[in-house]
C-alpha positions as CSV (number, residue, x, y, z in Angstrom):
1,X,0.0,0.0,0.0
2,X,1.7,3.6,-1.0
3,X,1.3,6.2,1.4
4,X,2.9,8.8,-0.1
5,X,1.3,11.2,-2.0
6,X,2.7,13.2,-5.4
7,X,-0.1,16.0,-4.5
8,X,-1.3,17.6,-1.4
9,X,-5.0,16.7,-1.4
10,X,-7.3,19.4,-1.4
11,X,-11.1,20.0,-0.8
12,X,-13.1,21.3,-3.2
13,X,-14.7,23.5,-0.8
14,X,-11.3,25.5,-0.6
15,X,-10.6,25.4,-4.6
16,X,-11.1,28.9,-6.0
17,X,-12.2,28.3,-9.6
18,X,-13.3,31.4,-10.3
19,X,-11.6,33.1,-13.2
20,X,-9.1,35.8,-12.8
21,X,-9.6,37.7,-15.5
22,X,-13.3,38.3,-14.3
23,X,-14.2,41.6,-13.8
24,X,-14.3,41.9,-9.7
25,X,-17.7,42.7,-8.2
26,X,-16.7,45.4,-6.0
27,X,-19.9,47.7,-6.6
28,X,-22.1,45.6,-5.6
29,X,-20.1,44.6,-1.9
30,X,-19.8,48.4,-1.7
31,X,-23.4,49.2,-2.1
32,X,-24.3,46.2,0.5
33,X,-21.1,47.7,3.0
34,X,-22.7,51.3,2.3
35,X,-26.8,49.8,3.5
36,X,-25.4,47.9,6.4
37,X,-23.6,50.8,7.8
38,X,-26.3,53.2,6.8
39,X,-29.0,51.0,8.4
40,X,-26.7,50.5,11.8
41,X,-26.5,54.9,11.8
42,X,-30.5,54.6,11.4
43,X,-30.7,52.1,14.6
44,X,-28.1,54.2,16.6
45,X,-30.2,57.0,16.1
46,X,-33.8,55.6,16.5
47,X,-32.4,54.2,19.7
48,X,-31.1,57.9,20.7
49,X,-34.4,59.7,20.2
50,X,-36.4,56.4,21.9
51,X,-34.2,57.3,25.0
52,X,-34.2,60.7,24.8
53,X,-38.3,60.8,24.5
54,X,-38.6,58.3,27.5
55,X,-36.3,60.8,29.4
56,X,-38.2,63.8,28.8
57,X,-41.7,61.9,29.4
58,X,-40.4,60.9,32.5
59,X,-38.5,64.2,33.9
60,X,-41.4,65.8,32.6
């Protein structure tokens, strides 16, 4: 039985087959970058004007 092996093996789940002369998709990541930040910003500041409602109901 050989052991030995001429090739490391790899999984096919690591093998990028993609081609490199393919134009890269960069707009598209940006644009979903760009929501997820903008929608984080939205929450921050929803959040701010929830608390700062509660404290003025509650001082008030």
């Amino acid at each position: 039985m050989n052991t030995e092996h001429s090739h490391p093996r790899t999984h096919t789940g690591t093998v990028d087959r993609s081609n490199p002369k393919a134009p890269k998709r960069t707009f598209a990541k940006s644009i979903v970058a760009n929501s997820r930040r903008l929608r984080q910003r939205i929450g921050v500041a929803i959040g701010l004007c929830l608390g700062m409602t509660a404290l003025v109901v509650t001082l008030g």
